[in-house]
C-alpha positions in Angstrom: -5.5 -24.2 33.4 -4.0 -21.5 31.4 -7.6 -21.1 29.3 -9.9 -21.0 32.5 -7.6 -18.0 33.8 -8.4 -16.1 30.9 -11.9 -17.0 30.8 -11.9 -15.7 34.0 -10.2 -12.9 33.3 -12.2 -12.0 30.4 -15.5 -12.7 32.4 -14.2 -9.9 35.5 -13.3 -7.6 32.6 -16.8 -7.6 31.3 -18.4 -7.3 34.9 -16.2 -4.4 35.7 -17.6 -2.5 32.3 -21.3 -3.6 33.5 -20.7 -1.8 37.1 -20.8 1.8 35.7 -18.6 4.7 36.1 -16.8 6.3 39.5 -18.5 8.7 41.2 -17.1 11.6 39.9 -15.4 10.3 36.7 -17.7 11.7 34.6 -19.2 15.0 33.8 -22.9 15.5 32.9 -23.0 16.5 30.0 -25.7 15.2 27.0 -22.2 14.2 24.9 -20.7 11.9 27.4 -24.0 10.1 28.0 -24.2 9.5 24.5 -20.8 8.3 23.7 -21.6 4.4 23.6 -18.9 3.4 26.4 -21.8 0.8 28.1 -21.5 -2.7 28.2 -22.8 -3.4 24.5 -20.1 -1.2 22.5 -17.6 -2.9 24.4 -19.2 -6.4 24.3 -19.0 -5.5 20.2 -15.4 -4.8 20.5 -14.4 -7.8 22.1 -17.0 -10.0 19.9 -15.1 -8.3 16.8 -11.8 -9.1 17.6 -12.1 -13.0 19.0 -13.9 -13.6 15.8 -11.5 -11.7 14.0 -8.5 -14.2 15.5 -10.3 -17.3 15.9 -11.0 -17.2 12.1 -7.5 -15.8 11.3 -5.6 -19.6 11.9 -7.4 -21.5 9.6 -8.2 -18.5 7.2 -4.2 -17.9 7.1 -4.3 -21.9 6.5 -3.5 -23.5 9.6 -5.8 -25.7 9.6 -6.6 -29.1 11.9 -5.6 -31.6 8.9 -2.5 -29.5 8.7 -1.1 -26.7 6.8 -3.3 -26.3 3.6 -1.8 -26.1 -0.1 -0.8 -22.6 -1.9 -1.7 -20.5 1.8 -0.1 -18.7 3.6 1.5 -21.1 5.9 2.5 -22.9 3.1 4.5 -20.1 1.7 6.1 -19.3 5.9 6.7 -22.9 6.1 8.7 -22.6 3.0 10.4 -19.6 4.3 11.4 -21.4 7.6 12.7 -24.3 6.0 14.8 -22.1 3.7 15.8 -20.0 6.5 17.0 -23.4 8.8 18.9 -25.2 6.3 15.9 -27.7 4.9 13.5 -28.3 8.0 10.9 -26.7 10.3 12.5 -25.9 13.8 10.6 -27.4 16.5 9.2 -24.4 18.6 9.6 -22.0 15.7 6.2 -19.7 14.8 4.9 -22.0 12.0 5.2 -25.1 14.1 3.4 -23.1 17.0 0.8 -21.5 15.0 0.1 -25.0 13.2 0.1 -26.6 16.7 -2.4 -23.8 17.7 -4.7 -24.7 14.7 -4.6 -28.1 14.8 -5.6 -28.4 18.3 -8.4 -25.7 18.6 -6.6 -22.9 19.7 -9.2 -21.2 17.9 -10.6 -20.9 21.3 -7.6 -19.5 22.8 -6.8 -17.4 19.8 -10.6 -16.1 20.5 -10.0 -14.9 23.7 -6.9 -13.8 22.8 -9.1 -11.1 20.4 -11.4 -10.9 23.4 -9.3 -9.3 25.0 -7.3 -6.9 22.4 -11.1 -5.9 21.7 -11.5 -5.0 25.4 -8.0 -3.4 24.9 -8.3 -1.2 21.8 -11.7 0.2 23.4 -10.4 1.1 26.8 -7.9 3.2 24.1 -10.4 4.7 22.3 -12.6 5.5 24.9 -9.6 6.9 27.1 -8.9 9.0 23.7 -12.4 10.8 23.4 -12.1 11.5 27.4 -8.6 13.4 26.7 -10.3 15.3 23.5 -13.4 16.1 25.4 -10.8 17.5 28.5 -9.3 20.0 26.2 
């Protein structure tokens, strides 16, 4: 349930960057037609960051056959067990991340950077608008 709500939220937040800008908004000027705020610099944003997390699990190695030798999960699973007097607390971050890889949350984690994609170019884009005003 939790995934199809952000699928559907990531799916509204792309629609709502395909319906243009409000009346008004936007002055016309040859710079701010130019600026690359349409729907494909922001599609490559969020394209950027879901591949950017989905790959992160396994790359950081939590992986689906568990946590992989001389990674780094190896070396915060060592740190937890250290910290918690010998063993992994249920719940902790490596046993959620490893849950997360082991189970495809790859897909999750890719929305996840869907959506910080979509975030960090709102930002940007909300950035050149302020530098422009001034």
């Amino acid at each position: 349930m939790q995934q199809k709500a952000v699928s559907l939220f990531l799916c509204y937040l792309l629609l709502y960057t395909c319906g243009g800008v409000e009346a008004g908004t936007r002055k016309n000027s040859k710079k701010s037609k130019d600026s690359g705020s349409g729907f494909w610099s922001t599609l490559t944003y969020m394209a950027v960051g879901g591949g950017l997390l989905a790959a992160g699990l396994p790359a950081l190695g939590f992986t689906g056959a568990g946590i992989a030798a001389n990674s780094v999960a190896a070396s915060l699973m060592s740190w937890s067990a250290v910290a918690n007097g010998g063993g992994v607390p249920a719940g902790g971050l490596v046993a959620t991340l490893q849950s997360l890889g082991a189970s495809g949350g790859s897909t999750l984690m890719a929305k996840v950077g869907a959506f910080l994609g979509y975030a960090v170019h709102n930002q940007m884009q909300n950035n050149g608008a302020d530098e422009e005003e001034e």
